[in-house]
N, C-alpha and C positions, 0 to 999 in steps of 0.2 A: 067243284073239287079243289081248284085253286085257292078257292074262297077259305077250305077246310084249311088247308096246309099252312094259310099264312095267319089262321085263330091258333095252330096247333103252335107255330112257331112262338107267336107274342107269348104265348102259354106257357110255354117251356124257357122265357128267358128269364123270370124271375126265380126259378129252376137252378137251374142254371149257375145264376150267380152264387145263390143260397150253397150250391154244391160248391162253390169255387172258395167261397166265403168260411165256409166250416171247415174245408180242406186244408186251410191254411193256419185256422184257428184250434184245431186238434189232430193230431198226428192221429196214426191208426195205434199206434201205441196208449194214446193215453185214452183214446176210446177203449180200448181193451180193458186197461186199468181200470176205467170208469165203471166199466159195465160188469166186472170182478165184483167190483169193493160193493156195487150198489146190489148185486146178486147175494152178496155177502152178508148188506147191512139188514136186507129183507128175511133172510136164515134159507137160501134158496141151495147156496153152497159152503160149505165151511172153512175153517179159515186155513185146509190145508188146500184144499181143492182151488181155492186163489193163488197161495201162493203157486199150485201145481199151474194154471192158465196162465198167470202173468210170468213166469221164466219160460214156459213153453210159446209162447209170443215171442218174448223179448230175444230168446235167442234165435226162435225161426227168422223173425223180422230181422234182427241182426246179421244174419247169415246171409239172407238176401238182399242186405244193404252192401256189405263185402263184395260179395257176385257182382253186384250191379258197379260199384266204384271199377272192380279187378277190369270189367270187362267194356267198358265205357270210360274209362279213367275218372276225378273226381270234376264234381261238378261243383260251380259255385254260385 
């Protein structure tokens, strides 16, 4: 049982990083974008329906950036 726990762990560190690594290298915003424009370029959605996701993001995410500074003050 132990034996599992500590394959699960070595398993999950290169995980891990990959999460910590991409996290740093594209904001949740510009996955948004990405994932618009490439729904877009495939004719999946059209090009009102992107603009409709990408301001519908940008201002939730916005909003909740606001919150998070107002109520935590600003972080650097």
């Amino acid at each position: 049982m132990a034996e599992e726990q500590k394959d699960l762990t070595e398993q999950e560190k290169p995980v891990k990083l990959l999460d910590k690594l991409l996290g740093k290298l594209m904001s949740r915003k510009l996955t948004v974008w990405l994932t618009a424009t490439i729904f877009m370029a495939v004719g999946k959605i059209d090009s009102e329906n992107w603009v409709t996701v990408c301001l519908l993001f940008l201002g939730a995410q916005g909003l909740a950036d606001i919150a998070a500074t107002w109520k935590h003050g600003h972080k650097h």
